[in-house]
N, C-alpha and C positions, 0 to 999 in steps of 0.2 A: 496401494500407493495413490490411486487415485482420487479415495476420499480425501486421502491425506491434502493432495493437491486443490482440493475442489476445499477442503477447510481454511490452507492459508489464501486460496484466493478470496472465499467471502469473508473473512479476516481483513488481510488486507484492503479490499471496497468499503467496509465500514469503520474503517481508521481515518477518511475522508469527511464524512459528515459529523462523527468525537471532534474533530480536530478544529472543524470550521465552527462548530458550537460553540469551541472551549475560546476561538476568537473574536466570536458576535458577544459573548459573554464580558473577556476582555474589554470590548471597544462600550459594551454600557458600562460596566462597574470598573473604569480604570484606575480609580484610586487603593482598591484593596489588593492591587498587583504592583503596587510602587514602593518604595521604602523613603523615606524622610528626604533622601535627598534626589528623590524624581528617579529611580535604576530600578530593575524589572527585580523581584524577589526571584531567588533560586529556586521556587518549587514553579513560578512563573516560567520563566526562562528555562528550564528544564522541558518543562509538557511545550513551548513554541519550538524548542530546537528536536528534543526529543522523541515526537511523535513522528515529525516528517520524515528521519535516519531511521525511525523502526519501521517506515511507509516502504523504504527503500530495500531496508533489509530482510523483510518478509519478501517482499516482489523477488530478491537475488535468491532468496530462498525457496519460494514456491518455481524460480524456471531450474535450480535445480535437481526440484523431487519432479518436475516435468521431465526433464531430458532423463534419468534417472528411470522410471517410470514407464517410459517411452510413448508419451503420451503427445501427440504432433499438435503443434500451434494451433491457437483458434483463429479461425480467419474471421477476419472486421470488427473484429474487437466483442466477437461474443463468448460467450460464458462455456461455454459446449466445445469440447474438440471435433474437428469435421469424424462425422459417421465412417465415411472412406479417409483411407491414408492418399495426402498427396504425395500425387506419381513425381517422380525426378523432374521430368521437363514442364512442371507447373510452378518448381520451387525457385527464386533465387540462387544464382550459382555466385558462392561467395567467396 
């Protein structure tokens, strides 16, 4: 489980820089994303709405093969779960 988990996270970090290319792309060549009467084409408007719901739904996905898994939060936003499991009175009580 944990590869699995460590696959949809480096997944999910590189659905970030596809998605900002596919909008540096956009903003030079905006005429081949427009149709006659100036509206975004469907395969346009699909990958701008589409990418960021699949950003969100791998993220809902990867925390839950984490809890699953029983693999404890990475603290500061690193890639790594802590070495040691955090003790009760380190965690938020929520």
């Amino acid at each position: 489980m944990t590869v699995l988990w460590k696959g949809l996270r480096i997944f999910r970090w590189l659905l970030i820089p596809i998605y900002a290319a596919y909008l540096v792309e956009f903003m030079i060549n905006r005429p081949s994303h427009l149709d006659w009467r100036g509206l975004l084409l469907l395969s346009t408007e699909a990958v701008m709405f589409g990418v960021p719901l699949l950003f969100v739904a791998v993220g809902l996905l990867e925390s839950m093969v984490r809890s699953r898994a029983g693999i404890p939060r990475p603290r500061d936003f690193g890639f790594r779960p802590p070495d040691q499991p955090v003790t009760q009175s380190h965690q938020f009580n929520r």
